[in-house]
LOTI-581661 format. One record per residue: residue in one letter; x, y, z of N, C-alpha, C in turn. Coordinates in steps of 0.1 Angstrom, whole numbers, plus 5000, padded with zeros to 4 digits. Layout:
N
AXYZXYZXYZ/...
***
This chain:
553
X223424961634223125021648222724911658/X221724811654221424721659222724601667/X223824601657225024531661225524571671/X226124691669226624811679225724761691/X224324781690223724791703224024611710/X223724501704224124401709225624351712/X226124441708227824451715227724491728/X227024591730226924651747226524511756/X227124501765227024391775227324451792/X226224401800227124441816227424361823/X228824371827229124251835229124311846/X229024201856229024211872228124281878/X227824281889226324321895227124511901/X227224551899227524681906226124801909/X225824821917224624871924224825011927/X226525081926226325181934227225261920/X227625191908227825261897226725241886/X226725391886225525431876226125521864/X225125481856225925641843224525731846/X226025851847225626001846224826041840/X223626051835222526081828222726231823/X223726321828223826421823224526441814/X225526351818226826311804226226291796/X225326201793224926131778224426261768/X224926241759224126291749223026301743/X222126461744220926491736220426391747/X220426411763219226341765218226441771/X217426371772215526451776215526471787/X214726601796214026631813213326461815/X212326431806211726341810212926181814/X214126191805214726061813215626051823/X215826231824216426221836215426241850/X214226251851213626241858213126071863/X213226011852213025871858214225821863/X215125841860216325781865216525881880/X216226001882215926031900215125981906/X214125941898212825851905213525741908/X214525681900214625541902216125511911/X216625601915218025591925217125621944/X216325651942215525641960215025491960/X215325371951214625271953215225171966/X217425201968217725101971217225091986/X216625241994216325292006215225152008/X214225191998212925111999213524951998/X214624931992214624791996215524762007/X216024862012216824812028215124822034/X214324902031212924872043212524722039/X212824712031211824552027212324472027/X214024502035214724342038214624342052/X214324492059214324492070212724432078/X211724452066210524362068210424252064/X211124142056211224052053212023972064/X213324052072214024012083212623972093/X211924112097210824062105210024102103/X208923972093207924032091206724042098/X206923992105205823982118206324072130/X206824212129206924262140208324282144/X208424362155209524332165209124192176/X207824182175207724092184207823892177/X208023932166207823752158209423712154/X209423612151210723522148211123612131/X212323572125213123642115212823562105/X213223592093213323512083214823432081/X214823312072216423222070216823352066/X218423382069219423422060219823402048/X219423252043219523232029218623302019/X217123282025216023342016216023492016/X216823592023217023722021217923752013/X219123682014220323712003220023661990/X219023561990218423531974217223641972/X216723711980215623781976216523961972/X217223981977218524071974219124031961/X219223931957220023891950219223951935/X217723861935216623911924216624041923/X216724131930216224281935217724331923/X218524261930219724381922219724301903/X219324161904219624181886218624271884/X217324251887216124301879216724491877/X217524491891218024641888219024711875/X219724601875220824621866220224551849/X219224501850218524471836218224631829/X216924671841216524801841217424901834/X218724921846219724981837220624971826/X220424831823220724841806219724881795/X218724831802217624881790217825001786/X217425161798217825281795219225321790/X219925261790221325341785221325251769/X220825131770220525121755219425261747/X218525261751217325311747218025491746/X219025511756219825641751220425671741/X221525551738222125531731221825521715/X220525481717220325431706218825611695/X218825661709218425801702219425861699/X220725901702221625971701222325881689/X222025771683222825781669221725751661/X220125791665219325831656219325981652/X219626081663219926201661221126191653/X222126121652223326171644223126131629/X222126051629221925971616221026111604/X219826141620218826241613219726411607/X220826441616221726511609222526491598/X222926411596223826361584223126321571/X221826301571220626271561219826461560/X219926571565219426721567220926761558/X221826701561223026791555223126751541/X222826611538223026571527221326601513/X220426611520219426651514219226811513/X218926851499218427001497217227031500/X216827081507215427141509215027191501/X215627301492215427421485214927361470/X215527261467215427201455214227111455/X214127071464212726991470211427061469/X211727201474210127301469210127341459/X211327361449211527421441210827301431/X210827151433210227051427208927031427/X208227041438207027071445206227201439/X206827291438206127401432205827361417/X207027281409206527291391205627151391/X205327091404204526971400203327041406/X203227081418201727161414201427281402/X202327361394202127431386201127291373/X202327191375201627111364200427061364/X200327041379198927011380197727081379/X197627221381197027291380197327351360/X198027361353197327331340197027171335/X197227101345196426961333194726971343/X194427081352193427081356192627171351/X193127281340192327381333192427321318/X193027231315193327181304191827081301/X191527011316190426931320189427031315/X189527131326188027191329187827261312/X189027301304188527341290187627261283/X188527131281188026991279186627011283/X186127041294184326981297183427081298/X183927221287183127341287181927301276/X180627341281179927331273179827401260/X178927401252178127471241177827611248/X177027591253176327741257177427831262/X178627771271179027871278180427921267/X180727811256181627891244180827961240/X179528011234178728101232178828231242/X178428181250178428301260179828361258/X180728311263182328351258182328421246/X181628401233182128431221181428551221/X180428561222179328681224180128831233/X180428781243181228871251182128901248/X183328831236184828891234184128971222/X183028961213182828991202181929121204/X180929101212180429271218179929291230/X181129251235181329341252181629471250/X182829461243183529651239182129721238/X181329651227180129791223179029821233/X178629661244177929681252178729801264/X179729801267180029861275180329971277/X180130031262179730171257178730251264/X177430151266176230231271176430251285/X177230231290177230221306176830381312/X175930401319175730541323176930571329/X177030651329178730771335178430921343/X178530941354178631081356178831151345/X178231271346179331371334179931461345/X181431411339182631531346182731681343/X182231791349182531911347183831961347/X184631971334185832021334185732221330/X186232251339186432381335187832401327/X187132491318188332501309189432661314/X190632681310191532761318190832881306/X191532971314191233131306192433171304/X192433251292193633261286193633411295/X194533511295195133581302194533701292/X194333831290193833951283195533951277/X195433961264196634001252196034041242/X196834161237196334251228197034181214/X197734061215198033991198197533861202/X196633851214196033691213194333731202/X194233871207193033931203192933941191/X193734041181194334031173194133931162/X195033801170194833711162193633681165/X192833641171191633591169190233671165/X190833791162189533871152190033821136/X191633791134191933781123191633631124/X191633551124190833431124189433411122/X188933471134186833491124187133561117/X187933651111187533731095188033641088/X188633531085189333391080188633321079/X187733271091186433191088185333181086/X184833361086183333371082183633411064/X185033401057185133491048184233411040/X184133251039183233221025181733241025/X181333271041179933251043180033391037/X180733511042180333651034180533681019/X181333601015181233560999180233560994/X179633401000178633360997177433500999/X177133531012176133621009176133761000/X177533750996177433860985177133820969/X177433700972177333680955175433650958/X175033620967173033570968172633780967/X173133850971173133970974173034020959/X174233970953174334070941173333990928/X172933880935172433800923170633820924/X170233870938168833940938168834090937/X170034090935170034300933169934320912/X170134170911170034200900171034270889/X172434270899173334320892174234280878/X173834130871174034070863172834040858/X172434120846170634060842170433950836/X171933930829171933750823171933710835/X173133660842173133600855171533570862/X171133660869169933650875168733640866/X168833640856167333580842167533460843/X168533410839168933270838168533180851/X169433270859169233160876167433160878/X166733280875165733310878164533170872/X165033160859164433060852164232950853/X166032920857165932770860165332710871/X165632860886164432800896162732800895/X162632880890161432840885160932730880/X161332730870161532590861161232450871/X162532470877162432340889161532330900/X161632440906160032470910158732430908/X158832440897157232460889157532250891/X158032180889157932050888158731980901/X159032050905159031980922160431910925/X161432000915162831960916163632040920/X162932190932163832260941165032210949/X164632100956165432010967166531950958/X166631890947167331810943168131900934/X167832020933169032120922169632200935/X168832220948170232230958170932150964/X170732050964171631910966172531880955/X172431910942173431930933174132040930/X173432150934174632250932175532240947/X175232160958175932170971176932080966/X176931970957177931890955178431910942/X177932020936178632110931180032160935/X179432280945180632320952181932220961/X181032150964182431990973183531970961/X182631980952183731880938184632010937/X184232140934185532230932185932300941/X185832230957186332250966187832130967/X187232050962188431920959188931980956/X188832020942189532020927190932150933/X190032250939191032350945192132290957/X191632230966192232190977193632090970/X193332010958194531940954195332030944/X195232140941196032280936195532310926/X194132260923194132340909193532490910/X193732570902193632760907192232760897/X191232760908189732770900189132910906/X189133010905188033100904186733130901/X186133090909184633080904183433160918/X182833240907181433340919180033290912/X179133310919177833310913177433420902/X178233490905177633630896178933660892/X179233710877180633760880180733850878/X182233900887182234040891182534050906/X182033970912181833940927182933890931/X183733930933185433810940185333890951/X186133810956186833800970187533960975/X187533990983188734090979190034040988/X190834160977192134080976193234200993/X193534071003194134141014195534171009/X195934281014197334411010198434291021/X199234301012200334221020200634291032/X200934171043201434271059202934291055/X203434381060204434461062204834501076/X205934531080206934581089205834691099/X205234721110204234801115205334861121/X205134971129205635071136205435021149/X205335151158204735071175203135141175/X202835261166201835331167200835261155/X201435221149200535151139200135011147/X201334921155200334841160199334881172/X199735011177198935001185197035081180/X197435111168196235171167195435061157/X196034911155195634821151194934771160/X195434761173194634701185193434781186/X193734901187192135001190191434921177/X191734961166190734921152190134751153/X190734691157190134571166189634561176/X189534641186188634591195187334671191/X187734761180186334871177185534801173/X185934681166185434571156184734461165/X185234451176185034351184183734401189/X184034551193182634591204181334631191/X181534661181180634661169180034541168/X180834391163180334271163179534251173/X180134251188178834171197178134251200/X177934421196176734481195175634421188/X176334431180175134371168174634231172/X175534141175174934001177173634021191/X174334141195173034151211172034191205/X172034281198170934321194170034211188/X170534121177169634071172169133941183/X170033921191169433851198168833871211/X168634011213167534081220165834061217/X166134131203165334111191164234001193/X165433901192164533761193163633731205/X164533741213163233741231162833861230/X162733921229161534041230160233991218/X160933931210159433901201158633751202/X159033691211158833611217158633601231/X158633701237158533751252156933801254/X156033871244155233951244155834141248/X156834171241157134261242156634391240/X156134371226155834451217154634411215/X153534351215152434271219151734301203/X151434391192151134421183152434311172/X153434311175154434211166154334061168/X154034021181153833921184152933891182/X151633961183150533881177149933841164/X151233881155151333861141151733761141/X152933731144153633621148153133481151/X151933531158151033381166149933351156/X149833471150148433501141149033351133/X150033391123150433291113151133221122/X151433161130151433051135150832941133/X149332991139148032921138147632851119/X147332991109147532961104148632851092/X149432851098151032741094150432631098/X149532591107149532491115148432411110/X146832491108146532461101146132451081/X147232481077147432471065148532321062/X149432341075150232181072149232041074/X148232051083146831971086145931941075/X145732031064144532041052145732001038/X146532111040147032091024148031991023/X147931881015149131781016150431851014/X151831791018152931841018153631831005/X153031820992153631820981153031970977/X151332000978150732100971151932240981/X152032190994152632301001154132350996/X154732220996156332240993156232330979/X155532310970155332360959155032490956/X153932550964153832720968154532810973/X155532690989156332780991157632830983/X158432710975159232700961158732870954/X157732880947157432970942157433090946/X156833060959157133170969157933270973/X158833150974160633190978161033240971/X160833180953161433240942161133360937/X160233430941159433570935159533660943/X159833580957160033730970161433730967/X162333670966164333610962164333730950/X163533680937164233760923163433890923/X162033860927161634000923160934120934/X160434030943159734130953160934200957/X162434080966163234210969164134310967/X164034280950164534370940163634530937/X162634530940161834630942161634680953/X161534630964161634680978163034750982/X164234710978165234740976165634850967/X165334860959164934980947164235110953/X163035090955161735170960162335150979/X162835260987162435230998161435281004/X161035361001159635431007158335281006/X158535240992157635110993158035031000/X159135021005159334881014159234911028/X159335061034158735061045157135081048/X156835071036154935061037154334901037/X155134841025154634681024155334571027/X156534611030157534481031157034401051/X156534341052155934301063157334261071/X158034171069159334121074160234241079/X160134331067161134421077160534491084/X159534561083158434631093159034571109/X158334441105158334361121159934391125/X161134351117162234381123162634451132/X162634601123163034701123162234751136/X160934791139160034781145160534651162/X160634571162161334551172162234591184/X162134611196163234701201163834601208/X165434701210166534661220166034681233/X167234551246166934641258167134751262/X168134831257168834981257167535101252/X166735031242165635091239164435081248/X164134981253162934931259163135041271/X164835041281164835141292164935291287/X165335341275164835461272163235501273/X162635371267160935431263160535431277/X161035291284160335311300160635471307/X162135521306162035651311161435741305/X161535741290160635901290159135881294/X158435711290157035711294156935801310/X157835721316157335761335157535891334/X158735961327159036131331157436231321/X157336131314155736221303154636171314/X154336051322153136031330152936141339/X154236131349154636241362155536311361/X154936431359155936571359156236571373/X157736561374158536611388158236731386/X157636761403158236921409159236961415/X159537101421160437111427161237031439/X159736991444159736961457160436811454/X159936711445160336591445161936601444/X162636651436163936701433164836771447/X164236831457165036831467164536751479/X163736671478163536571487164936471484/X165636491468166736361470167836431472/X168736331481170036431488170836431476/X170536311469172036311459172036171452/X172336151436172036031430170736031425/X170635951419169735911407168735821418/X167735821415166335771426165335691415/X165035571420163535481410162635521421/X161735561419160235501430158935511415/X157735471423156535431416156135541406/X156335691411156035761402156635861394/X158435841394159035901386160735841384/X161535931376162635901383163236041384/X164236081392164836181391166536201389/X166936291380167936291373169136371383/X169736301391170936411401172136341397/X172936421400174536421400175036401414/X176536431415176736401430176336491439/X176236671434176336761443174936821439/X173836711437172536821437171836741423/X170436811425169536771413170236841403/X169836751393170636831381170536961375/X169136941376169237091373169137211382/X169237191390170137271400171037301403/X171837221396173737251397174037311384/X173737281371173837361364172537491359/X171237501369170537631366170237601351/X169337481353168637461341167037471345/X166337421335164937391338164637271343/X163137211346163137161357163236991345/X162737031336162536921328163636881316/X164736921318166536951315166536811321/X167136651316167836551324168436481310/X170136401312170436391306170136251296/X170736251283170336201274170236021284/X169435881275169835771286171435761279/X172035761268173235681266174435801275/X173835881283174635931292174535941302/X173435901309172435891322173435891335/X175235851334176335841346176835941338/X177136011325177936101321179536051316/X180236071311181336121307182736171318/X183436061317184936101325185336151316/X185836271316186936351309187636491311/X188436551309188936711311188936831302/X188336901309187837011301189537141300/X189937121283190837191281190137351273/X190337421283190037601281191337661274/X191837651264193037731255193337891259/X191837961261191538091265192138161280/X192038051284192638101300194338061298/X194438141313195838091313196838061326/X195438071339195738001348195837861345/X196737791353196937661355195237581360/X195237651371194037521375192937591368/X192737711360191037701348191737661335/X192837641334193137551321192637481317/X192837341326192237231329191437161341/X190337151340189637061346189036931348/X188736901356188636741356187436731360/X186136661350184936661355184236551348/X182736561346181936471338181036591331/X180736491314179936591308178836461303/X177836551301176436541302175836581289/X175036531281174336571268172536551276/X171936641272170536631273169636721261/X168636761261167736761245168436921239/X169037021251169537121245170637171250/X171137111255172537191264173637041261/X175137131266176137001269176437081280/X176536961290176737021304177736991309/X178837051313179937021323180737011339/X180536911343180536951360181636911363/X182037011370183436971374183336941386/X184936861388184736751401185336871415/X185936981411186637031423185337161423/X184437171419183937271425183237261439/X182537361449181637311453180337281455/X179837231463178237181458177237281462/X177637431464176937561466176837611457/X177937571448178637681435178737651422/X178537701416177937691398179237731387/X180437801396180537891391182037851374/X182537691381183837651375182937511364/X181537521369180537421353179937501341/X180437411330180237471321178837431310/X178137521308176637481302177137551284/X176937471278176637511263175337501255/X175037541249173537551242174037421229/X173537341224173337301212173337401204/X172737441202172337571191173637661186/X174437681196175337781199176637701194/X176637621193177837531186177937521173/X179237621167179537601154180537531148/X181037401155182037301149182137211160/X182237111158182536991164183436881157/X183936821162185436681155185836631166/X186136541162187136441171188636501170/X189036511181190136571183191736491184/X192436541188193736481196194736511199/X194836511213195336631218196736611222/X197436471221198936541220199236391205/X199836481195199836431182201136331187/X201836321195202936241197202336101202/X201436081206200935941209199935891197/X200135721200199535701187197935691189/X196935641177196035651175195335771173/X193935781168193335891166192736001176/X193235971191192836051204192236021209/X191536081220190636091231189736191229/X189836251225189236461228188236461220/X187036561218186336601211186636781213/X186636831200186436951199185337031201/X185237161203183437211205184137351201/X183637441190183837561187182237631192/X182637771198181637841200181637971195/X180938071194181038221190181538281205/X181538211217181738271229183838211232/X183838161227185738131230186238161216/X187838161217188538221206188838121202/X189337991212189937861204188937781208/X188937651203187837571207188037491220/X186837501227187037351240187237241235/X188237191242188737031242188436941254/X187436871253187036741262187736631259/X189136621268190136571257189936381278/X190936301271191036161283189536111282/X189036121272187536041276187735901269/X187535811278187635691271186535591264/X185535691262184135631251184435741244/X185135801242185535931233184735941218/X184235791212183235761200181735761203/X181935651213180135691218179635791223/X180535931230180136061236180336141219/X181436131212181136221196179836171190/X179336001186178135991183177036061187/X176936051202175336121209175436271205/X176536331206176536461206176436551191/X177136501185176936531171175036441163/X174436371172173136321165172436411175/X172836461186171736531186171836701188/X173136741184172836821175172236881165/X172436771156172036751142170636771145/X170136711155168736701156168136831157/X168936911167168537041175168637141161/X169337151158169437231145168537211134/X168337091132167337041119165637111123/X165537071139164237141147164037291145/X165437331148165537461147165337571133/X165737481124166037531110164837491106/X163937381106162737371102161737521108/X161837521124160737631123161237761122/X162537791121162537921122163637911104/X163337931094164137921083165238041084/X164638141083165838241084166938211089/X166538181104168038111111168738021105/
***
């Protein structure tokens, strides 16, 4: 380039040809700005030849003509130097631009980062490679500690607890089904079990129970109770194996006591399953009766309910408390052993035997039995308040309608009136409590033969001597379409059913009287068992009262 540039030469002085600064190539605002700066100069030197002509004035003498055309002369090389320099100095950017293009086309950029990136990748592992290199002792410990029990430390970390609600399955009468036939599947060995402990303190194998008798004792007496139930429990595991890998072992505590054997299922009908469903849920509402009860039972004896039971209860408490304080725990474990074993084989073999003795001395069941339900507790609370304050008349029509609590009584109405004023009873007539709302159901009259005294649609009512019937279309002036029966006067009662073409055992209860030719049917009642229970127990009762004092009858 440098050649090139010393090739350029200007010959001859020419002052009034210039290069076009716009022509040139790739050149800059800034050099064409000096180059308009620098074409107003030749004005300034006609002023400065015209002050050097006279520089003293219009009024002083001129300069030689020689020393002007040589002072002109300087003015234009210095000019024309000037303008070589810039057109070199253009020139010589414009084949550095073409150079810096031709060196952009020929070089990759892309391959250049792409170089750049794996040399800092390298550097950055020969930089952890270092910092591995200068890890101490303590902090590989620390490291090793943390891969080895982080997991377990970070076990204890406190956590919300998330309340997940679980979905509800939808009411099905073969989800039910199956799932009554499932707890009778999995309480079967616990009931096994308590029948073979059942039959083995009833004494129904005298070898059996001599033998077992003996040997607890035996063990007992030397302080090896614990460790002969811990062996017969791994007892049972081993021939729970032995069965579980197929071998066919039959074995009871007593024998005689097996399992019983379920009747193969077969083909059902539609009436058969549906009266399977009723026989299950009968089971269902029997079961969690019973579980309420006993677990009534339990808070109430623990509540101060019964206040004579419970303070038995506390009595030996105390003493448990201080007898575990005095007597070491070997003399105690030892008594009670013995204890267990004589109330087990023989006390409740005789209490069991003798029940009149066992409701005199058996303390345990006393207290049970003796215990009450809540269903019981609101019975005794009503008859106590109706035996404190006898309602009069007057209280009984102060209420317009409904069943009433206040401080000193309660009073027994229906929708259309005190009760016993709608059926013209006595004043002390109210119905039984497990009827206290009555009975939906329809009173079928065989005897009649209009349509609407056929059938009626009412509620019935049990109390100490009547069954009362109120029907829903009468009116609340009129007595005339409710039906009153005496207990007494009733010579047959059953569970009925009243169209044989649907399945299950019915709805209806029957009622024979000496006053109708066919029997009344209380037929669509849907406690149809719990209204036959109350009613047939307390007839039984009324008649047993009856037949005691008057025998003849």
């Amino acid at each position: 380039m440098l050649k090139r540039l010393d090739k350029i030469r200007f010959r001859g002085q020419r002052t009034d040809v210039f290069l076009d600064l716009g022509d040139s190539p790739n050149t800059s605002d800034t050099e064409c700005s000096e180059e308009i700066l620098m074409k107003p100069r030749p004005s300034l030197e006609m002023k400065d030849t015209e002050e050097l002509q006279n520089p003293a004035g219009p009024g002083t003498l001129t300069m030689p003509a020689a020393a002007i055309q040589d002072y002109q002369r300087a003015e234009t090389d210095r000019l024309n130097d000037l303008k070589g320099h810039l057109e070199i100095a253009l020139l010589e950017k414009h084949f550095l631009q073409e150079e810096l293009r031709k060196l952009r086309e020929e070089t990759n950029i892309d391959t250049l980062k792409q170089d750049l990136e794996k040399e800092r990748s390298k550097r950055l592992d020969l930089e952890q490679k270092l910092n591995l290199d200068k890890e101490t002792m303590y902090s590989w410990l620390q490291a090793w500690l943390y891969n080895r029990f982080g997991a377990y430390i970070g076990d204890f970390r406190f956590q919300p607890e998330e309340n997940t609600l679980e979905p509800e399955e939808p009411l099905s009468a073969k989800r039910l089904t199956e799932n009554m036939r499932r707890l009778k599947r999995g309480a079967k060995p616990v009931i096994n079990f308590k029948r073979n402990l059942f039959a083995l303190s009833s004494w129904q194998s005298v070898y059996t129970s001599a033998f077992a008798f003996i040997i607890y004792m035996n063990a007992a007496w030397h302080g090896w109770a614990i460790p002969m139930f811990i062996f017969l429990a791994i007892l049972r595991l081993s021939l729970n194996y032995l069965i579980s890998r197929g071998w066919r072992i039959q074995w009871s505590i007593v024998p005689g006591v097996s399992e019983p054997v379920e009747p193969p299922k077969e083909d059902l009908t539609v009436s058969e399953k549906f009266q399977l469903v009723l026989d299950v849920a009968q089971k269902a509402q029997n079961l969690f009766g019973k579980m309420a009860d006993v677990l009534e039972k339990i808070k109430n004896l623990f509540m101060w309910v019964h206040p004579e039971i419970t303070r038995k209860l506390y009595v030996g408490l105390w003493v448990a408390l201080i007898c575990s304080c005095l007597i070491p725990y070997k003399l105690m474990g030892f008594m009670i052993g013995l204890y267990a074993g004589i109330k087990f084989f023989l006390i409740d073999f005789m209490f069991r035997s003798c029940p009149k003795l066992r409701d005199k001395y058996d303390t345990p069941h006393i207290i049970w039995t003796s215990l009450p339900t809540d269903p019981q507790l609101k019975e005794r609370g009503g008859a106590t308040l109706s035996r404190r304050v006898p309602l009069s008349r007057s209280y009984f029509l102060s209420c317009p309608g409904g069943r009433w609590q206040c401080e000193t009584g309660r009073a027994y109405n229906t929708k259309k009136g005190a009760f016993h004023e709608v059926f013209n009873l006595s004043g002390d007539e109210r119905p039984l409590a497990v009827c206290e709302n009555g009975w939906r159901c329809c009173l079928i009259n065989r005897d009649r033969k209009s349509p609407t005294d056929y059938i009626r649609n009412g509620v019935l009512f049990v109390t100490e001597n009547y069954l009362c019937f109120e029907s829903s279309s009468c009116r609340s002036n009129s007595s005339k379409k409710n039906k009153v029966i005496k207990l007494i006067d009733i010579t047959d009662i059953q569970k009925y059913k009243v169209l044989s073409v649907l399945p299950g055992s019915g709805m209806g209860i029957s009622i024979a009287t000496p006053s109708t030719q066919k029997p009344l049917v209380f037929g669509a009642m849907i406690h149809r068992d719990e209204a036959f229970e109350a009613i047939f127990t307390q007839y039984t009762k009324k008649v047993t009262m009856t037949t005691a004092t008057n025998p003849e009858t």
